[in-house]
LUMVEX-445147 format. One record per residue: residue number from 1; residue in one letter; x, y, z of N, C-alpha, C, O in turn. Coordinates in steps of 0.02 Angstrom, whole numbers. Atoms other than C-alpha are relative to their C-alpha. Layout:
! LUMVEX-445147
@k->NUM	r->A	n_X->X	n_Y->Y	n_Z->Z	ca_X->X	ca_Y->Y	ca_Z->Z	c_X->X	c_Y->Y	c_Z->Z	o_X->X	o_Y->Y	o_Z->Z
...
! end
This chain:
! LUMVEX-445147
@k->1	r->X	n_X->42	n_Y->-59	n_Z->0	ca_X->0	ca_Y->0	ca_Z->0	c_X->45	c_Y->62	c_Z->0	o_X->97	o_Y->64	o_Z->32
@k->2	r->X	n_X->-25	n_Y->-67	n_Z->6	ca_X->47	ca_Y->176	ca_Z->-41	c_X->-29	c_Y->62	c_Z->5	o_X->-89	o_Y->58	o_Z->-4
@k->3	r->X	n_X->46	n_Y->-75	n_Z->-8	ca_X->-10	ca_Y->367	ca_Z->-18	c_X->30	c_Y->44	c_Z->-39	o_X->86	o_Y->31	o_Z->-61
@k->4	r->X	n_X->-32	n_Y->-102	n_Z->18	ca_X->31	ca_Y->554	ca_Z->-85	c_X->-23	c_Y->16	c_Z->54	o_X->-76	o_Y->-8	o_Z->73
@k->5	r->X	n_X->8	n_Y->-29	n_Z->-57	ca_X->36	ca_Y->645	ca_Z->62	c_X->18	c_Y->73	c_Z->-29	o_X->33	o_Y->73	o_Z->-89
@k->6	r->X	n_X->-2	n_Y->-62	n_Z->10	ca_X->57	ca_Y->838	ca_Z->55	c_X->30	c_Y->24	c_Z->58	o_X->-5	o_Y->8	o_Z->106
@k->7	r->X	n_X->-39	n_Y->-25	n_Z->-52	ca_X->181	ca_Y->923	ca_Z->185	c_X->56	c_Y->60	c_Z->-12	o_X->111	o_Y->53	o_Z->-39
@k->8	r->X	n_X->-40	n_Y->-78	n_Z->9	ca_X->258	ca_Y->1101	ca_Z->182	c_X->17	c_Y->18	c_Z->-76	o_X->68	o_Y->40	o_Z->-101
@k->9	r->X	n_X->36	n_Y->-3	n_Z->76	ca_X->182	ca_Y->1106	ca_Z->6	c_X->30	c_Y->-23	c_Z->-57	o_X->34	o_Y->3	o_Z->-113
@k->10	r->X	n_X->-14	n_Y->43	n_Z->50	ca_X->251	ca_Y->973	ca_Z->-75	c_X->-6	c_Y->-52	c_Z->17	o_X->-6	o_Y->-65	o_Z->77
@k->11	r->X	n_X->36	n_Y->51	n_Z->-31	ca_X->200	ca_Y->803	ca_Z->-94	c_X->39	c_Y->-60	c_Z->-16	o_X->68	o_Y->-69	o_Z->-70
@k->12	r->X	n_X->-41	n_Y->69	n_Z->-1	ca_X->279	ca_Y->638	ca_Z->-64	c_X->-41	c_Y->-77	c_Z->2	o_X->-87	o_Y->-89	o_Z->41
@k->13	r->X	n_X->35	n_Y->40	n_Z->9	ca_X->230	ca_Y->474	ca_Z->-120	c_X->40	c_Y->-62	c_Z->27	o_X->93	o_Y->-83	o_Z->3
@k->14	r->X	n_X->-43	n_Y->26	n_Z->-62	ca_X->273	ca_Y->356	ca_Z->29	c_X->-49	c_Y->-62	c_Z->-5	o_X->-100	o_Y->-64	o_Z->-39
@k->15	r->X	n_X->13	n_Y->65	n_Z->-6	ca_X->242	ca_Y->168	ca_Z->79	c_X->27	c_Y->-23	c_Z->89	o_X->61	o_Y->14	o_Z->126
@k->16	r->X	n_X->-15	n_Y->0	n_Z->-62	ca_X->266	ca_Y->94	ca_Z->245	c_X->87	c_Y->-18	c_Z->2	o_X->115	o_Y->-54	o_Z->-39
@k->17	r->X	n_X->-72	n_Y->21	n_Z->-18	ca_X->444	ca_Y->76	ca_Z->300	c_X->34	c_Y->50	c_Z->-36	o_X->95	o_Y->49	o_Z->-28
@k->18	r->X	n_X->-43	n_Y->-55	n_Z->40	ca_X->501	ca_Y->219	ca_Z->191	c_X->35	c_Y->66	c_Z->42	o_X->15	o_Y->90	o_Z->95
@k->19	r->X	n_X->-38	n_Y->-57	n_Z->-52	ca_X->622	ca_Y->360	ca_Z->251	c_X->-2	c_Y->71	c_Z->-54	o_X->30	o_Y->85	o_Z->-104
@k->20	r->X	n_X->-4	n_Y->-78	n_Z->39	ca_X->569	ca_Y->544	ca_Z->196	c_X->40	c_Y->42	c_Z->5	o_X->77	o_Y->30	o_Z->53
@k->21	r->X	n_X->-32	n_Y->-65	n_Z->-23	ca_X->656	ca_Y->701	ca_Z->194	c_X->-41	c_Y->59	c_Z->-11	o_X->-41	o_Y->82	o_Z->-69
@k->22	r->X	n_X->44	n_Y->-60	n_Z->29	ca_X->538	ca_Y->848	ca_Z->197	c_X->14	c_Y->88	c_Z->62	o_X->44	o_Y->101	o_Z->114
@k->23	r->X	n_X->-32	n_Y->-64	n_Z->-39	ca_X->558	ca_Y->1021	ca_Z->269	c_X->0	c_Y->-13	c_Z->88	o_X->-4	o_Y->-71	o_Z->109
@k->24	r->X	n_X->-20	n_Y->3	n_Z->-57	ca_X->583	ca_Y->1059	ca_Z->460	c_X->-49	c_Y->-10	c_Z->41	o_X->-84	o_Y->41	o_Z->42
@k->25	r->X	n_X->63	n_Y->14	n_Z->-25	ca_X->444	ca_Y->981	ca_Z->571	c_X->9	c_Y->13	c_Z->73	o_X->61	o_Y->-13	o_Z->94
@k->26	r->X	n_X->-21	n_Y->-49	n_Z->-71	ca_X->447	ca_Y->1068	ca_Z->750	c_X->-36	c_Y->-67	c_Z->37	o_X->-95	o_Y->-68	o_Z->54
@k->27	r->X	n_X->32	n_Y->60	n_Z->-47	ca_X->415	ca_Y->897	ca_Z->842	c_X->80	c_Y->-32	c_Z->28	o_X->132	o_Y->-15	o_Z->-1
@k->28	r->X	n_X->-68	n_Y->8	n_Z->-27	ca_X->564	ca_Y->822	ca_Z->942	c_X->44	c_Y->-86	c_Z->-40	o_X->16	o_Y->-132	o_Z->-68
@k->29	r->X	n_X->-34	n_Y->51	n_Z->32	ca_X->684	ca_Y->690	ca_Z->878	c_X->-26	c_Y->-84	c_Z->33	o_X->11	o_Y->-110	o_Z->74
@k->30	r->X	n_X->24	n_Y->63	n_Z->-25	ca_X->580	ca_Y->512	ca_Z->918	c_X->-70	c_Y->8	c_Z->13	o_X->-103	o_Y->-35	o_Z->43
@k->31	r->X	n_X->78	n_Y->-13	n_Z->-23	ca_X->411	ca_Y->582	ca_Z->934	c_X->-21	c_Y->-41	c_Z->-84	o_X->14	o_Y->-65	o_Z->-129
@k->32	r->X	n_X->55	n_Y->-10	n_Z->38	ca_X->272	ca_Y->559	ca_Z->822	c_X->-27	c_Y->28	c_Z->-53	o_X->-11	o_Y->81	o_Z->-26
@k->33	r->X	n_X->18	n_Y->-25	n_Z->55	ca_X->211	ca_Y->623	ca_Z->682	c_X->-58	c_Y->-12	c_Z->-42	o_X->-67	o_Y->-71	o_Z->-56
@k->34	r->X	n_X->72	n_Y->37	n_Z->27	ca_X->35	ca_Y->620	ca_Z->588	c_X->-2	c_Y->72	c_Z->-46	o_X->7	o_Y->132	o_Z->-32
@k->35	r->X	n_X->10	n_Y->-32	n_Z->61	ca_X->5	ca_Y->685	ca_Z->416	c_X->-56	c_Y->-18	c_Z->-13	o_X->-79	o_Y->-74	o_Z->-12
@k->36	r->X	n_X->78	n_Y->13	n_Z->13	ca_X->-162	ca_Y->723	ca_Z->375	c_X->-32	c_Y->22	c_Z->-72	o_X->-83	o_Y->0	o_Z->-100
@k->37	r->X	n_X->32	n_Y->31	n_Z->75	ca_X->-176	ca_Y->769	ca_Z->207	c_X->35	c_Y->-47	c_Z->-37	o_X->95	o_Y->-48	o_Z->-52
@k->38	r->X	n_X->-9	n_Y->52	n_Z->44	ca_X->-184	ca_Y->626	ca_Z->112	c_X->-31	c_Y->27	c_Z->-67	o_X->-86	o_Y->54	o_Z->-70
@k->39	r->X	n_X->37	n_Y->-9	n_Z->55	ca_X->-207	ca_Y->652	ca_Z->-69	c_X->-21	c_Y->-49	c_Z->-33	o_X->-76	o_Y->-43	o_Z->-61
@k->40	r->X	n_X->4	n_Y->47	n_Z->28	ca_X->-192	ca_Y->487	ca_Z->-137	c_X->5	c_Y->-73	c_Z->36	o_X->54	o_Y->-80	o_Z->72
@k->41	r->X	n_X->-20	n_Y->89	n_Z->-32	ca_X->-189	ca_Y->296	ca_Z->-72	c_X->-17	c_Y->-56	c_Z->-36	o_X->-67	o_Y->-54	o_Z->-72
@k->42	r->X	n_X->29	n_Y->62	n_Z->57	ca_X->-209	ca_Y->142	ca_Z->-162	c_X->62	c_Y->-57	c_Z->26	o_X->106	o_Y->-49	o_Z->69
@k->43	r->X	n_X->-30	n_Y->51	n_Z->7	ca_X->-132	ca_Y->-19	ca_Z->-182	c_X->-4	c_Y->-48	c_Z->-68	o_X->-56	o_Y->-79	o_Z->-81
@k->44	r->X	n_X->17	n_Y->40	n_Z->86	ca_X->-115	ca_Y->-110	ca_Z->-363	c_X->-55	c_Y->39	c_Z->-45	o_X->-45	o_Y->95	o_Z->-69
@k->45	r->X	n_X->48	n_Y->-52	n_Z->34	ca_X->-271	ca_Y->-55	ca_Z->-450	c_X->-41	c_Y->28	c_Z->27	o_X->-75	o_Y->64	o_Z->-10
@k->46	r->X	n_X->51	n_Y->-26	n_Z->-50	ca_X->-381	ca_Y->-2	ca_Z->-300	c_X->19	c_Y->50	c_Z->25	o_X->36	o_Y->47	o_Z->85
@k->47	r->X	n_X->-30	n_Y->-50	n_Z->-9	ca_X->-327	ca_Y->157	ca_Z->-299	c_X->-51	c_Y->70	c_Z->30	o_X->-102	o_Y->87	o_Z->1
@k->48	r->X	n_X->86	n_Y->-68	n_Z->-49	ca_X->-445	ca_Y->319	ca_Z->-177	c_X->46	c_Y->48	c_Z->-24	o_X->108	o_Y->50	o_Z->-20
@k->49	r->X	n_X->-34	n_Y->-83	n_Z->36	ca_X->-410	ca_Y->491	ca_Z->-264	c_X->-52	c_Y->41	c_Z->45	o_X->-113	o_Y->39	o_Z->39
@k->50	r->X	n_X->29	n_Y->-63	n_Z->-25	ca_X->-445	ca_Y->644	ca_Z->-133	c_X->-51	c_Y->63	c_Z->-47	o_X->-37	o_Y->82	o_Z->-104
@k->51	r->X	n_X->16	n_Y->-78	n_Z->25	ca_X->-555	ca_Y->803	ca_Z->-176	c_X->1	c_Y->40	c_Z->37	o_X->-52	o_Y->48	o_Z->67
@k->52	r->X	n_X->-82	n_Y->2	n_Z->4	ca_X->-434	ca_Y->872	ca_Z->-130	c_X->43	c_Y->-53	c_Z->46	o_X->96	o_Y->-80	o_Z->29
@k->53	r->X	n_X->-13	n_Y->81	n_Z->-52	ca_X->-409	ca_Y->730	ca_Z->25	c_X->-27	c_Y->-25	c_Z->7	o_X->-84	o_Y->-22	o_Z->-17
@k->54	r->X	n_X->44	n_Y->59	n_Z->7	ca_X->-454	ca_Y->599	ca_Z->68	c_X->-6	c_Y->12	c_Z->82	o_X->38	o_Y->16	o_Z->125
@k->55	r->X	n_X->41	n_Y->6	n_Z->-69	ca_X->-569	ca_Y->608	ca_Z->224	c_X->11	c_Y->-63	c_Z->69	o_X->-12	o_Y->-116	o_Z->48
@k->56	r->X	n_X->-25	n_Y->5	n_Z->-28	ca_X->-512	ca_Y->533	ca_Z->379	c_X->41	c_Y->-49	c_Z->-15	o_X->42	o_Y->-101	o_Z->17
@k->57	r->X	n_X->-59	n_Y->40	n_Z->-20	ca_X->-361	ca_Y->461	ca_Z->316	c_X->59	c_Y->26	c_Z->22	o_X->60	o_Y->87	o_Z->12
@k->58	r->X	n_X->-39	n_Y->-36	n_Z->-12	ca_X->-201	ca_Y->496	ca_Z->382	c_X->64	c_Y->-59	c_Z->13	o_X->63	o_Y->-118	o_Z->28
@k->59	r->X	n_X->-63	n_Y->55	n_Z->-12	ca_X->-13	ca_Y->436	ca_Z->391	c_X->31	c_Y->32	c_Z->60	o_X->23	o_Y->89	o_Z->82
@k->60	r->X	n_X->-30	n_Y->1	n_Z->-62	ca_X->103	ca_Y->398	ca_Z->542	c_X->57	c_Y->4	c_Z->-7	o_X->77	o_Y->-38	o_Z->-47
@k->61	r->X	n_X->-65	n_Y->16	n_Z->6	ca_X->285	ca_Y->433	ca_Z->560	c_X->39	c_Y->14	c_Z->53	o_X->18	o_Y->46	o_Z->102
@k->62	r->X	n_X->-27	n_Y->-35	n_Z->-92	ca_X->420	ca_Y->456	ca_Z->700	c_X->73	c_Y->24	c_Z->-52	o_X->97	o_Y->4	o_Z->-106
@k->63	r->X	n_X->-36	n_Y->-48	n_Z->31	ca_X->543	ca_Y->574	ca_Z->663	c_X->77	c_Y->-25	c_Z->22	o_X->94	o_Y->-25	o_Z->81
@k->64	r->X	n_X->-50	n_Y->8	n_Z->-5	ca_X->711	ca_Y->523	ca_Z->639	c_X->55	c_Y->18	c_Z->26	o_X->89	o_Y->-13	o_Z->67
@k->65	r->X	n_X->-52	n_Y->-51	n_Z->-6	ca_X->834	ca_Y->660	ca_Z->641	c_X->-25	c_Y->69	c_Z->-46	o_X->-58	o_Y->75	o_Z->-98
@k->66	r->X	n_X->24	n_Y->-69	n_Z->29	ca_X->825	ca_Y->857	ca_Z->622	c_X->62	c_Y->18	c_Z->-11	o_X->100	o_Y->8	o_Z->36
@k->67	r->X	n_X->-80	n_Y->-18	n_Z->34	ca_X->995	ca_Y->923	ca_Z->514	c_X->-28	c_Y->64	c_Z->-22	o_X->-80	o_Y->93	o_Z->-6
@k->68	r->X	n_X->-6	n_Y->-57	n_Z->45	ca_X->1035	ca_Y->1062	ca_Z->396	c_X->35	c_Y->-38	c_Z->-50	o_X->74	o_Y->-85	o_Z->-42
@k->69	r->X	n_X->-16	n_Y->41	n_Z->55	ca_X->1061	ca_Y->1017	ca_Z->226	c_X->65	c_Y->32	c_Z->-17	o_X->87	o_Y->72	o_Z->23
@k->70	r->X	n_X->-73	n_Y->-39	n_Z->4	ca_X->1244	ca_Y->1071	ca_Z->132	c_X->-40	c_Y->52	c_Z->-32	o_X->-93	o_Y->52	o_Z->-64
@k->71	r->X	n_X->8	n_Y->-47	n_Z->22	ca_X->1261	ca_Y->1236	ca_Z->107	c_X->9	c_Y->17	c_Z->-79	o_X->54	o_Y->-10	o_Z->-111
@k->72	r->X	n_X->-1	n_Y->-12	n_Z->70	ca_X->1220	ca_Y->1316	ca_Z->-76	c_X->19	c_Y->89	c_Z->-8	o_X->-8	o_Y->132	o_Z->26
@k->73	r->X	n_X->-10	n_Y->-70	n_Z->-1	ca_X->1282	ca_Y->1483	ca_Z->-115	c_X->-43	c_Y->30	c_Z->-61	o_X->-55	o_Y->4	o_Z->-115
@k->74	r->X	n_X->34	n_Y->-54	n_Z->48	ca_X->1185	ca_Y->1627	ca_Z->-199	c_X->51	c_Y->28	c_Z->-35	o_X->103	o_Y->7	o_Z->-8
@k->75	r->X	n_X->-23	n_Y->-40	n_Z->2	ca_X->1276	ca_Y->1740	ca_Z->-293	c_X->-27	c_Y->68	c_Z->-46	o_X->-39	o_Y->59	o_Z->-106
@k->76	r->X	n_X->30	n_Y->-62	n_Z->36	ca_X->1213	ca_Y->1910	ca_Z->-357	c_X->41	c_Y->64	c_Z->-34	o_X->80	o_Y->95	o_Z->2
@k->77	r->X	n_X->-56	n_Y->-48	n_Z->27	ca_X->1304	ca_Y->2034	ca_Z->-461	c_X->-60	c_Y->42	c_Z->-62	o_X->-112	o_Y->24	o_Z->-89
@k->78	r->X	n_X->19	n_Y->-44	n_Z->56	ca_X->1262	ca_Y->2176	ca_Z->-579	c_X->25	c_Y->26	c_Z->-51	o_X->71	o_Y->65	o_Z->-42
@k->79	r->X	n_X->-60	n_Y->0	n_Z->38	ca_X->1327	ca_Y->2191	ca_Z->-732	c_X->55	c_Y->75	c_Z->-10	o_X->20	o_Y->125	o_Z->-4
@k->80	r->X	n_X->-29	n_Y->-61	n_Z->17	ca_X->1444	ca_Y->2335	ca_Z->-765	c_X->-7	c_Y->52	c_Z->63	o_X->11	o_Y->110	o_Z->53
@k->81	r->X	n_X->8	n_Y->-31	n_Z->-65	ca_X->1411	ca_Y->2405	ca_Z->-591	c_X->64	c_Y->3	c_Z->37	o_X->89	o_Y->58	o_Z->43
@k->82	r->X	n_X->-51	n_Y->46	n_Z->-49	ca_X->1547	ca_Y->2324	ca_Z->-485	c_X->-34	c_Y->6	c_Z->75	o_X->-23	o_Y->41	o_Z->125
@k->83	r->X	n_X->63	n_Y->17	n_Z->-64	ca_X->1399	ca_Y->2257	ca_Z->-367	c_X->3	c_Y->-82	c_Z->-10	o_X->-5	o_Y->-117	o_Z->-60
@k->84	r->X	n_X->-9	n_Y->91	n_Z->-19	ca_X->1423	ca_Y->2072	ca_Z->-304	c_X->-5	c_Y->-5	c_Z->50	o_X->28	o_Y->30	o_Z->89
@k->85	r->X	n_X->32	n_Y->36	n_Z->-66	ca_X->1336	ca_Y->1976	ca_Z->-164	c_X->3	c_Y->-73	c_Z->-5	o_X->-24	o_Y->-105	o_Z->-50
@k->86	r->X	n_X->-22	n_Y->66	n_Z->-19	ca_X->1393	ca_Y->1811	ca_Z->-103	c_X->-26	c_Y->-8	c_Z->54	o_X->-5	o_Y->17	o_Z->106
@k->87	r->X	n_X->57	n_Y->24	n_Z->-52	ca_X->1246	ca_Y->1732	ca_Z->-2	c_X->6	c_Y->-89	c_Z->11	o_X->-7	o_Y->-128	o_Z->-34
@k->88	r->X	n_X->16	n_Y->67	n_Z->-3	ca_X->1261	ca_Y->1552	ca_Z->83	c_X->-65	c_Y->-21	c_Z->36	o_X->-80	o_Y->13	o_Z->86
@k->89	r->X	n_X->57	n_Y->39	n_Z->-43	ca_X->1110	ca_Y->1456	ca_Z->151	c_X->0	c_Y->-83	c_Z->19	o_X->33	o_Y->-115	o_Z->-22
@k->90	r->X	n_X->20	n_Y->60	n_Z->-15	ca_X->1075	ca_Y->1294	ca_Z->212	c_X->-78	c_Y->-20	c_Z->42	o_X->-90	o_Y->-8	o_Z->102
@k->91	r->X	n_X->60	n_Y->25	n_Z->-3	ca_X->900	ca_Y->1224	ca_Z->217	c_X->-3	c_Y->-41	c_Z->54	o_X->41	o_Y->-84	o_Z->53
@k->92	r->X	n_X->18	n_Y->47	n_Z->-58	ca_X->835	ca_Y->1132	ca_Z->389	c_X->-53	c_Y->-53	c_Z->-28	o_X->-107	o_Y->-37	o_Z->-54
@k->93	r->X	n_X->53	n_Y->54	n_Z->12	ca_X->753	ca_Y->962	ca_Z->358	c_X->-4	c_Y->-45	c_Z->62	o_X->37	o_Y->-45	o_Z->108
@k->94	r->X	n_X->21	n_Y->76	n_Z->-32	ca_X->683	ca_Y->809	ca_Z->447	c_X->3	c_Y->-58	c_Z->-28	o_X->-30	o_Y->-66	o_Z->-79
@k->95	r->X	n_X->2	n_Y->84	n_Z->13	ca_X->702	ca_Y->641	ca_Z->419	c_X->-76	c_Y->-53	c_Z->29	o_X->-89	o_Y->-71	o_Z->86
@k->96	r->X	n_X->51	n_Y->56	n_Z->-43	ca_X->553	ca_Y->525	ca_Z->454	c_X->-21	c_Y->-45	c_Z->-32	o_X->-40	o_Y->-41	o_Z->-90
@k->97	r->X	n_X->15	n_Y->54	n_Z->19	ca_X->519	ca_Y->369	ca_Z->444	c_X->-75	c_Y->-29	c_Z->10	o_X->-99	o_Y->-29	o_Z->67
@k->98	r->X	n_X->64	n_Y->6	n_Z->-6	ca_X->340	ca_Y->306	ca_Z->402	c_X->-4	c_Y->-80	c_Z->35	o_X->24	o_Y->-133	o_Z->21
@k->99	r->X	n_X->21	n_Y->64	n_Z->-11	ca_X->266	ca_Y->184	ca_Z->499	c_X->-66	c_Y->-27	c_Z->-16	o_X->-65	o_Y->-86	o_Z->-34
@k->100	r->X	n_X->71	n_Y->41	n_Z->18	ca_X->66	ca_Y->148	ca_Z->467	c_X->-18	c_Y->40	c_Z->-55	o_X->13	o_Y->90	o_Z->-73
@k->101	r->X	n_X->64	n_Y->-56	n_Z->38	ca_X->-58	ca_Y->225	ca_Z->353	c_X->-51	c_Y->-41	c_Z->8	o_X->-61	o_Y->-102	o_Z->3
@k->102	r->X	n_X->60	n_Y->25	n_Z->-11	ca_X->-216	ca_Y->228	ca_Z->392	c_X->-61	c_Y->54	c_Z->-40	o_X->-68	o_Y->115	o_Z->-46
@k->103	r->X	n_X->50	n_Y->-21	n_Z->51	ca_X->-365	ca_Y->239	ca_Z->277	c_X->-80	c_Y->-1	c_Z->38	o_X->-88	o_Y->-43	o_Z->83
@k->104	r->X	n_X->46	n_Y->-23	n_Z->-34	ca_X->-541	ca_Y->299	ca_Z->335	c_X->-53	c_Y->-60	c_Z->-25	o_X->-111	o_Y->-60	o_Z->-4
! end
């Protein structure tokens, strides 16, 4: 069995035992986790399509680890100016690992 789920507005198409990476989920490292829109679930050809979700289903996960991803640099310049900006960032994610889904 599988889902689309929807989480910090993008959507991941997960199975049990699978390990996500999706943006930074403010829950502590071993807790819990419950995703509630479901967009999609199915299994082989028995497949439930949301409008826009799917009504009380929802998936379970416990949260792995919270990192920062490698840093990517910006850089901004203007041409013929002598204007240049050198910006690094690094993105915070979560790790979680799904454990149930449950369908309504």
């Amino acid at each position: 069995m599988y889902a689309v789920i929807e989480s910090g507005g993008k959507q991941y198409r997960v199975a049990e035992g699978d390990i996500i990476r999706t943006d930074l989920i403010e829950s502590e490292v071993g807790a819990d986790v419950t995703f509630d829109r479901v967009v999609l679930a199915g299994s082989g050809a028995d497949v439930k399509i949301g409008t826009p979700v799917l009504d009380g289903a929802s998936v379970v996960g416990t949260v792995l680890r919270q990192a920062k991803d490698k840093k990517i640099l910006v850089f901004r310049y203007k041409p013929k100016k002598r204007v240049r900006k050198l910006i690094g960032h690094r993105q915070r994610f979560a790790e979680v690992k799904i454990t149930k889904i449950n369908l309504a």
